[in-house]
ROBA-56598 format. One record per residue: x, y, z of N, C-alpha, C, O in turn; residue number from 0. Coordinates in steps of 0.001 Angstrom, whole numbers, plus 500000, padded with zeros to 6 digits. Atoms other than C-alpha are relative to their C-alpha. Example, Ala and Ser with C-alpha at 12.3 -4.5 7.8 and 13.67 -1.06 7.14 Angstrom:
BEGIN
(rec (500890; 498810; 500000); (512300; 495500; 507800); (500900; 501200; 500000); (501936; 501181; 500665); 0)
(rec (499180; 498810; 499940); (513670; 498940; 507140); (499230; 501090; 500730); (499739; 502198; 500899); 1)
END
This chain:
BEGIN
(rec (499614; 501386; 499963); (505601; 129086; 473694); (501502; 499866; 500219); (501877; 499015; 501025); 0)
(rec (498802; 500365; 499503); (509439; 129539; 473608); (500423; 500517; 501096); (501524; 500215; 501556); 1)
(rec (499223; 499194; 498442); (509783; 131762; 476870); (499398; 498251; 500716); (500233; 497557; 501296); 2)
(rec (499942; 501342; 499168); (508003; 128248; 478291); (501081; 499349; 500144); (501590; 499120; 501241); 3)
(rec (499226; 500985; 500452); (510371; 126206; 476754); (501700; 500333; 501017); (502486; 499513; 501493); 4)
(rec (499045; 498771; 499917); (513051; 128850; 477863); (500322; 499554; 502155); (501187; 498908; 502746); 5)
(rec (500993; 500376; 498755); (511782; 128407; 481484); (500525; 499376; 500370); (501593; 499540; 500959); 6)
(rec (500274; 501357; 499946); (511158; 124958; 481579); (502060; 499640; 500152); (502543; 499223; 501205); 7)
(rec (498545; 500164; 499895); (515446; 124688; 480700); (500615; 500480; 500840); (501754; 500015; 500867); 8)
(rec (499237; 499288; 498996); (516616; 126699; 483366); (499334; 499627; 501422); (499797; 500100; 502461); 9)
(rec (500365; 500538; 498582); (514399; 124854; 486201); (500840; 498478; 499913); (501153; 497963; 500986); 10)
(rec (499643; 501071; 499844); (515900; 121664; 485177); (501779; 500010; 499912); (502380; 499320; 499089); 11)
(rec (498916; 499904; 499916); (519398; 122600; 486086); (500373; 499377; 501303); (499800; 499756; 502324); 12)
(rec (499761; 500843; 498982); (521258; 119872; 488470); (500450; 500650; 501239); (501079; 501703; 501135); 13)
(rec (499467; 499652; 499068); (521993; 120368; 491811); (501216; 500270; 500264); (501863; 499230; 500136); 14)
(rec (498208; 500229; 500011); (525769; 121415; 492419); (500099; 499250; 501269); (499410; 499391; 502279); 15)
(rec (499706; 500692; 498662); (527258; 119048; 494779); (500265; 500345; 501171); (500103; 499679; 502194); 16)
(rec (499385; 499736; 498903); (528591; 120800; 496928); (498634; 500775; 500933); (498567; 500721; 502161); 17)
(rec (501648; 499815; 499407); (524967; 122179; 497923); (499209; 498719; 500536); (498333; 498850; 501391); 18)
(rec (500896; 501053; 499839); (523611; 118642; 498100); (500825; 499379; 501481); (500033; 498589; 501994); 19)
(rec (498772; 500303; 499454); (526697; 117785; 500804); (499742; 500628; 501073); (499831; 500045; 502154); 20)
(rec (499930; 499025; 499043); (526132; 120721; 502747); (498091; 499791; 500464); (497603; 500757; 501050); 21)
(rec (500588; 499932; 499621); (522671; 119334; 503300); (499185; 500221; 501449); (498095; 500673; 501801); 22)
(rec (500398; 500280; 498652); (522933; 118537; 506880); (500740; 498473; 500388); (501471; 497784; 499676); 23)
(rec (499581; 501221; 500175); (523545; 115510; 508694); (499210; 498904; 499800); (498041; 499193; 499545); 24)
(rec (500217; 501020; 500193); (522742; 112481; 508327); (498816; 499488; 500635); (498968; 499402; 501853); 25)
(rec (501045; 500372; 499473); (519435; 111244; 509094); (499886; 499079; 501582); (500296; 497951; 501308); 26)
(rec (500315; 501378; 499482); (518692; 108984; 512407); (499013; 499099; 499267); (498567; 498226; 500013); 27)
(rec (500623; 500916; 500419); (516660; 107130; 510137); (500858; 498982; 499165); (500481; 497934; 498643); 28)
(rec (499291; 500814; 501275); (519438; 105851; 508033); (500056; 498693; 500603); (500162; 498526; 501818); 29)
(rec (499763; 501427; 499913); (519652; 102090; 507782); (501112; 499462; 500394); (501008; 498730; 501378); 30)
(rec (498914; 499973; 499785); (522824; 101699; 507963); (500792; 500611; 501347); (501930; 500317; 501711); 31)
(rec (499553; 499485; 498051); (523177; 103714; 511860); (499570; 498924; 500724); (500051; 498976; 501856); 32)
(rec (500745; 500871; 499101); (521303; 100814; 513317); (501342; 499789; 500829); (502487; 499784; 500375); 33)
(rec (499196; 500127; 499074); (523094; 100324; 516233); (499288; 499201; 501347); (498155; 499663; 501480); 34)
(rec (500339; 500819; 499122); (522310; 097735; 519428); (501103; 499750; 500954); (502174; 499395; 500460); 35)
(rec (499220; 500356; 499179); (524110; 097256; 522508); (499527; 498703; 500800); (498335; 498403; 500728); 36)
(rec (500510; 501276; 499379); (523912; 093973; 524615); (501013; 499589; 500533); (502139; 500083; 500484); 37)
(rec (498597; 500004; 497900); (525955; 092574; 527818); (499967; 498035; 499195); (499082; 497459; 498562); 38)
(rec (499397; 501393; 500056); (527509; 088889; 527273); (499825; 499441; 501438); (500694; 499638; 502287); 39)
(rec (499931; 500013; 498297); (526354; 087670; 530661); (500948; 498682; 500627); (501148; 498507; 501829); 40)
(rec (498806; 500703; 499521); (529071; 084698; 530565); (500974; 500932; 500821); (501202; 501012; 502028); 41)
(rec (498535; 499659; 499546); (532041; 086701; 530655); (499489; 501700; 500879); (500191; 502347; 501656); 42)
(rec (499918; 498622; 499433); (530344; 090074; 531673); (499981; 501007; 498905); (499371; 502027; 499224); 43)
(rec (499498; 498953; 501351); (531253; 092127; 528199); (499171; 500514; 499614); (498346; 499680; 499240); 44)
(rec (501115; 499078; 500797); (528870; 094859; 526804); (500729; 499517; 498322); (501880; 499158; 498074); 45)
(rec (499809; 499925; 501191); (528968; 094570; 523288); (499032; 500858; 498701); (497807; 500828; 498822); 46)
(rec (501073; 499176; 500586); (527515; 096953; 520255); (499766; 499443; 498957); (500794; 499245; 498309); 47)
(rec (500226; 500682; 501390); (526155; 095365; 517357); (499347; 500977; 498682); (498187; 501383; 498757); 48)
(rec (500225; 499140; 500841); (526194; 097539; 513945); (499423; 499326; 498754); (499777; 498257; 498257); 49)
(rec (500149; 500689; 501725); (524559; 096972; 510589); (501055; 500631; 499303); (501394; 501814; 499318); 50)
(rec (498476; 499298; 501119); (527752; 097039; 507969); (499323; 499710; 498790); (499898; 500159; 497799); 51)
(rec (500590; 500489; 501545); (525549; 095711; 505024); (498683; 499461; 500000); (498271; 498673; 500852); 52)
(rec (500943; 500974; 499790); (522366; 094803; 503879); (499997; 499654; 497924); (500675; 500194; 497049); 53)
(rec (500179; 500855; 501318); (521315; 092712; 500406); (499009; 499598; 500290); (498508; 499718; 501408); 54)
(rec (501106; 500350; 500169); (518569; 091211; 499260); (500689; 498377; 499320); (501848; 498639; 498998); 55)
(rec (499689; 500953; 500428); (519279; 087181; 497850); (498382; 498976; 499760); (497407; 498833; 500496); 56)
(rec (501071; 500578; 500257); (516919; 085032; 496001); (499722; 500726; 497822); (500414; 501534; 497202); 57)
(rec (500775; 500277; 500898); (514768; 084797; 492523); (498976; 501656; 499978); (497872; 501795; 500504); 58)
(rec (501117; 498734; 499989); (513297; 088636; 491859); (498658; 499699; 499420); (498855; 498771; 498635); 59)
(rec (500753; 499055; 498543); (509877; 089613; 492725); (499828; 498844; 500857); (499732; 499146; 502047); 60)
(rec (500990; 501452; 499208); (508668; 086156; 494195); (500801; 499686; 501130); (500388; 499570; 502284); 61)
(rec (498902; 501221; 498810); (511725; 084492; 496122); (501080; 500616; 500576); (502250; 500258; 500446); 62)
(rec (498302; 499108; 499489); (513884; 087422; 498185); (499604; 499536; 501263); (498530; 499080; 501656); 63)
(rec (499894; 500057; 499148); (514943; 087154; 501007); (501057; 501259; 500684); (502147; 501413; 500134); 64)
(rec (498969; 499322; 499296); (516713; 089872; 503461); (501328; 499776; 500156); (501244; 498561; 499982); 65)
(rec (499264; 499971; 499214); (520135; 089883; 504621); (500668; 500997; 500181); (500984; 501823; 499325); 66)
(rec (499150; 498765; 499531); (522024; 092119; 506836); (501618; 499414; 500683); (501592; 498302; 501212); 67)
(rec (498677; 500041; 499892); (525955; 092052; 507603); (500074; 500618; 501306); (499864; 501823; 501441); 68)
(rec (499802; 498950; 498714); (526592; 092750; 511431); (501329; 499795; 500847); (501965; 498804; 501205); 69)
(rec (498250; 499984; 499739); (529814; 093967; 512705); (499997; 500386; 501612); (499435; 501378; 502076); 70)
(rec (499978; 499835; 498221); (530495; 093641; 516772); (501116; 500841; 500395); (502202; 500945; 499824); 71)
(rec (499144; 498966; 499308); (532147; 095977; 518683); (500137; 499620; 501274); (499093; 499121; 501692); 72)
(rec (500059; 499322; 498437); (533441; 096321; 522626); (499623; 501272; 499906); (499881; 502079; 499013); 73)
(rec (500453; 498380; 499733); (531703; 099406; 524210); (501652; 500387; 500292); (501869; 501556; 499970); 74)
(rec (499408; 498866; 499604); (535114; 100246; 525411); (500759; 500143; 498616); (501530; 501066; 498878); 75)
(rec (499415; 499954; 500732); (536645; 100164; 522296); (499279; 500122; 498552); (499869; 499443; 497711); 76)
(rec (500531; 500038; 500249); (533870; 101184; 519924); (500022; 499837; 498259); (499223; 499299; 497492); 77)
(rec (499742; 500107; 501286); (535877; 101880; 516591); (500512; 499484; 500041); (501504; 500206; 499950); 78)
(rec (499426; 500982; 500253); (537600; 098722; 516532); (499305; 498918; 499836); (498666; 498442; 500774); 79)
(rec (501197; 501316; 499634); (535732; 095538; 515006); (500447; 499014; 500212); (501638; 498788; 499997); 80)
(rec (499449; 501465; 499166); (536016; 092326; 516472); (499302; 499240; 498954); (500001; 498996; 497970); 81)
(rec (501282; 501404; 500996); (533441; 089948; 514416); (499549; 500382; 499301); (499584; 501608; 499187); 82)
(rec (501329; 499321; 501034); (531087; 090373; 511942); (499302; 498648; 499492); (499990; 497636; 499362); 83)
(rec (500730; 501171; 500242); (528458; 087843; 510942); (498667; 500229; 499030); (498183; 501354; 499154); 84)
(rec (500973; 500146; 500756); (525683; 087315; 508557); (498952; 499336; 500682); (498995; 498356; 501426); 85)
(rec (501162; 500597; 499448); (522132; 087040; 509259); (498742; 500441; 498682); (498864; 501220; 497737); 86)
(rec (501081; 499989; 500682); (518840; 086800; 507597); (498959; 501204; 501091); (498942; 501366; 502311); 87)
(rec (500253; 498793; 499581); (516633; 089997; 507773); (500432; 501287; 499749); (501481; 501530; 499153); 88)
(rec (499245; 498207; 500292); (516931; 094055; 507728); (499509; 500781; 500379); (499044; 501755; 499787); 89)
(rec (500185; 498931; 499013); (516242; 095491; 510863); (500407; 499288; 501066); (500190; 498083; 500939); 90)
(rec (499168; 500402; 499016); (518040; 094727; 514006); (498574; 500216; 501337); (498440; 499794; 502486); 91)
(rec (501549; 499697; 498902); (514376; 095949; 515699); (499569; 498924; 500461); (499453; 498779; 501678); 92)
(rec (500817; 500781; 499460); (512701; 092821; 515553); (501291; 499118; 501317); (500913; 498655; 502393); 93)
(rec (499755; 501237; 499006); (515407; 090685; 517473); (500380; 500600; 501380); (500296; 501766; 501767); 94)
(rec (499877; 500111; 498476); (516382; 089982; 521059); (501411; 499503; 499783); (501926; 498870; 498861); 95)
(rec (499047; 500058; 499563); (519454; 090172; 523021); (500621; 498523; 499856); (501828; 498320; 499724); 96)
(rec (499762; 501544; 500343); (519770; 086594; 522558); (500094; 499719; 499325); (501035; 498926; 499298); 97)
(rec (499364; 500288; 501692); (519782; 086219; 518847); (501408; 501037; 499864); (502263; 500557; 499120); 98)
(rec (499250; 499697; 500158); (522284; 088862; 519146); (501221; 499216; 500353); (502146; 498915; 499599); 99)
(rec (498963; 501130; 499585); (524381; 086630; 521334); (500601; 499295; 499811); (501787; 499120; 500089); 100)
(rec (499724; 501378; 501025); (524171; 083696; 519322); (500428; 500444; 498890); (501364; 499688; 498631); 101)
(rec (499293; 499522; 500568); (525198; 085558; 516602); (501553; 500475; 500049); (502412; 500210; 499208); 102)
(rec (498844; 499682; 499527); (528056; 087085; 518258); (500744; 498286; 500545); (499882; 497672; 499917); 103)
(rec (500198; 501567; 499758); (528979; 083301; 519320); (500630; 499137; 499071); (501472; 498285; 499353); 104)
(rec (500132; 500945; 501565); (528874; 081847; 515319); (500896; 501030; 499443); (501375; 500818; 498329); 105)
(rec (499417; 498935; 501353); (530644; 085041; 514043); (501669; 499726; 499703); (502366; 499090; 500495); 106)
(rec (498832; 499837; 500282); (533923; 085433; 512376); (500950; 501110; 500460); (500492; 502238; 500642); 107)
(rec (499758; 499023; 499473); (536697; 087205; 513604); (500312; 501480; 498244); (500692; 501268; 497092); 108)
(rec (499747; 498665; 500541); (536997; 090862; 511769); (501116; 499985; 499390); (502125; 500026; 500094); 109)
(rec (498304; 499766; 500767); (539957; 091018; 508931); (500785; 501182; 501094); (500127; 501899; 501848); 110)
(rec (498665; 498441; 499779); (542722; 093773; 510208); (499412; 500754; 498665); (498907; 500244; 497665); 111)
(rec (499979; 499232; 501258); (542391; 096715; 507935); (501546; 499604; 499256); (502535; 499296; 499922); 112)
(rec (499075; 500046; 501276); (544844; 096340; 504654); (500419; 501021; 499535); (499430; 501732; 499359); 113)
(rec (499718; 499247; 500464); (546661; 098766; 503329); (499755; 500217; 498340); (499315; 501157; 497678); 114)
(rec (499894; 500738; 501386); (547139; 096606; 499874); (499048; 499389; 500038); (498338; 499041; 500982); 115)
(rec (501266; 501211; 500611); (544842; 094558; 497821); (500733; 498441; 500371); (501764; 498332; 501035); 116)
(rec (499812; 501348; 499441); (545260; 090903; 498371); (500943; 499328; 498788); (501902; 498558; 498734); 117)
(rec (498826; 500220; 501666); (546618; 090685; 494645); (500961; 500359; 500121); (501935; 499626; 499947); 118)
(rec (498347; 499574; 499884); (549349; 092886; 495267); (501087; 499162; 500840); (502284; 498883; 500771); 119)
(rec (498835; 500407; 498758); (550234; 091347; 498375); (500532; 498129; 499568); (501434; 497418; 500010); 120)
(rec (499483; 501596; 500507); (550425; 087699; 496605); (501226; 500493; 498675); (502060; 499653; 498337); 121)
(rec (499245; 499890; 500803); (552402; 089334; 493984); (501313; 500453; 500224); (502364; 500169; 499649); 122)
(rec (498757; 499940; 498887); (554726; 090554; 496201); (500958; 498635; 500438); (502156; 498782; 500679); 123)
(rec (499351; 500947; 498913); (555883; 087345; 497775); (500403; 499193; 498763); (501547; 498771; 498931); 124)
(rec (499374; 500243; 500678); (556152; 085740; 494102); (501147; 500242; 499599); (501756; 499269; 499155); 125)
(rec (499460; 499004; 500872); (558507; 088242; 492831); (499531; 500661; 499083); (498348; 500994; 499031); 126)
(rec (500278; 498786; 501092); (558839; 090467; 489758); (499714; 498662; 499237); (500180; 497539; 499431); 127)
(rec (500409; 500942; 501091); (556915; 088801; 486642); (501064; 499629; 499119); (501733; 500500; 498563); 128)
(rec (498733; 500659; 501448); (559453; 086588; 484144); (499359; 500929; 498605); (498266; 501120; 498071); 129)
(rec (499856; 499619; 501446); (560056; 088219; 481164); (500678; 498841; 499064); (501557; 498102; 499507); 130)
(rec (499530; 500738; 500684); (560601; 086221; 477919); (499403; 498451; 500329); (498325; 498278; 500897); 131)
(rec (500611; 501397; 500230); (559982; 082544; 477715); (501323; 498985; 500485); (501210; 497760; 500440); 132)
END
C-alpha cells in the first residue's frame, strides 16, 4: 500500500516550464491567428483583418452573447495597426467580405503604442505632488 502511495507522488510531479514552452509551435487552430484578407474596392486597398480579442457579454448560462475585437491592417504594412473595431460573434468564418468592409468603415483609428501608462503621463504634465497643506 505505501510503495502505491509512493508511486502515485512521484507521477503527480508538475511539468517544468521550460518543457511545456519547448512544446512546439503554435497551433493553426488557435483562435486568436484568425486572420482574413479583403480588397476595399473604393480606393483599391487590400486589407487584413485579425482577431485581437474575444469575450463573452451578457447574464451567465442563459443570456451570452459573443464578441470579438478586430484589428485592420494594410497588406503592405502588415505589423502596423490602423483600426480596430468591435463586433458581435467569434469566428471571422461565418462573415463576408462585406461585413468586413463595413466594419473597417465604423472602426476606430488604432492608439500609437505608449511607452507610459496614461497615469503617469497625466502626472507628468501636473507636476511633482504638493507636499504639506
Amino acid at each position: 500500500m505505501a510503495e502505491e502511495e509512493d508511486q502515485e507522488s512521484t507521477d503527480r510531479r508538475p511539468t517544468p516550464v521550460r518543457q511545456a514552452m519547448e512544446a512546439g509551435e503554435p497551433s493553426s487552430k488557435d483562435p486568436m491567428a484568425e486572420n482574413r484578407s479583403f480588397l476595399d474596392p473604393e480606393d483599391g486597398q487590400e486589407w487584413i483583418a485579425r482577431v485581437s480579442g474575444r469575450s463573452t457579454s451578457g447574464v451567465l448560462p442563459l443570456r451570452t452573447i459573443s464578441i470579438m475585437e478586430l484589428t485592420f491592417y494594410r497588406v503592405r504594412e502588415p505589423d502596423l495597426p490602423v483600426r480596430h473595431a468591435l463586433c458581435q460573434g467569434d469566428s471571422m468564418g461565418d462573415m463576408e467580405d462585406g461585413e468586413l468592409l463595413q466594419l473597417l468603415r465604423t472602426s476606430r483609428p488604432h492608439p500609437p503604442p505608449t511607452s507610459q501608462s496614461p497615469t503617469r503621463e497625466r502626472r507628468r504634465r501636473r507636476g511633482p505632488p504638493r507636499r504639506g497643506g
